[in-house]
N, C-alpha and C positions, 0 to 999 in steps of 0.2 A: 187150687185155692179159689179162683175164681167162682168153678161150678160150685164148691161149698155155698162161699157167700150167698149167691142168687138160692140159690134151695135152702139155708136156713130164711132168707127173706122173705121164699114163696112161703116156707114152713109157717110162719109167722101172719099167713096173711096181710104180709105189708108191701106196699109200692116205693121202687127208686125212690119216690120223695118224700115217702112218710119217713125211708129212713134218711134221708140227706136232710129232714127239718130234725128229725134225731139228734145229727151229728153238726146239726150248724150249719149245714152246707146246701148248695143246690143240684138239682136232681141229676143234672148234666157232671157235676161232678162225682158225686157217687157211683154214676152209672160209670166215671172212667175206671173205677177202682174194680169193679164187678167182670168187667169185659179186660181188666187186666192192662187196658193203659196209660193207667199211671200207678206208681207202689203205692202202699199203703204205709203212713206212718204210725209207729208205735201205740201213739194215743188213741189214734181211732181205731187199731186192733184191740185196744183192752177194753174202750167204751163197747166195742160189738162184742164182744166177747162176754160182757157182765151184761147187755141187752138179753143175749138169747143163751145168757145160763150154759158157757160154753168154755174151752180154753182159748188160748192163741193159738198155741199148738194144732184143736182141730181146724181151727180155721186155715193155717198156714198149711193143712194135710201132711200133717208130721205125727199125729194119729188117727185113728179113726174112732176112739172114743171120744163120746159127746160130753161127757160128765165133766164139770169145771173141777179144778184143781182143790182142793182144798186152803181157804184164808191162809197167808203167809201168817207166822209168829209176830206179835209188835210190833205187827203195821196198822195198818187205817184196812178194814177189811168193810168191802160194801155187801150186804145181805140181797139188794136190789138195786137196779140201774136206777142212777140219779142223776137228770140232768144239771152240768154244771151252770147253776144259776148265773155265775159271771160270763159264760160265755153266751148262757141265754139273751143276757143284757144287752152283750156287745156284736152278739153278731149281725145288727141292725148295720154296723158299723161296716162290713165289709161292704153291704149293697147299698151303702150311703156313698161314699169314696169312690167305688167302684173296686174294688182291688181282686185280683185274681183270686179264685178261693185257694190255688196253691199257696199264694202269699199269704193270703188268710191262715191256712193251715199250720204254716213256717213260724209265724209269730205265735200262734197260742202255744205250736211244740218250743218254740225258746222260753216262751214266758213260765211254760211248767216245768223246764228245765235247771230254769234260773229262780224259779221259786219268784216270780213278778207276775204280778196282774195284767190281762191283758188288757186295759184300760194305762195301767201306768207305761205297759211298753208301747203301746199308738200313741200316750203324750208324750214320749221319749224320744220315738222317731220323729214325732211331727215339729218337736221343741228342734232338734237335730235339723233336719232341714229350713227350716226359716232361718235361724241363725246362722246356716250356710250358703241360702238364696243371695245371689245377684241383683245387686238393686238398680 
């Protein structure tokens, strides 16, 4: 999988950080996902996936054809990669705070999980914490 990623990357003519500003993230982290350490969660297999016109599958090397799946039936089907303008918003938000992009990543995968904004789940946690801070 690893090798995939980096060669559909070079494919592309794009650098570690053109794709970690892609994904929200920073280059040091994308690059752990490429060199394979650390996993890759869900979301950012689909967002590279729908980038380079792809499956999960080829990327995970579980085929070896490139050709994307066909749209699911009665879902939300993207014609082209579109960055998620909420997370566009918010990811100023992790290198404001400083927060791990793991933890970064942790919270947009709950928030898409749980069907919440990532804005509404950092005022949730941060609501969460002060009314449990030690005065």
């Amino acid at each position: 999988m690893n090798k995939r990623l980096r060669d559909l990357r070079e494919d592309h003519d794009k650098t570690q950080s053109d794709i970690g500003d892609l994904l929200h993230m920073s280059q040091t982290g994308y690059s752990q996902y490429e060199t394979g350490s650390n996993d890759i969660p869900t979301y950012v297999l689909k967002n590279l996936a729908k980038f380079y016109n792809t499956s999960v599958d080829y990327i995970l090397g579980l085929t070896n054809e490139t050709k994307p799946y066909p749209p699911a039936t009665g879902g939300n089907s993207m014609d082209k990669f579109k960055v998620n303008k909420e997370a566009e918003k918010t990811s100023s938000i992790s290198r404001t705070i400083r927060i791990k992009t793991e933890t970064y990543n942790k919270l947009m995968q709950l928030g898409e999980e749980y069907g919440i904004s990532f804005n509404k789940l950092i005022n949730q946690c941060i609501d969460y914490a002060l009314e449990n801070l030690e005065e």
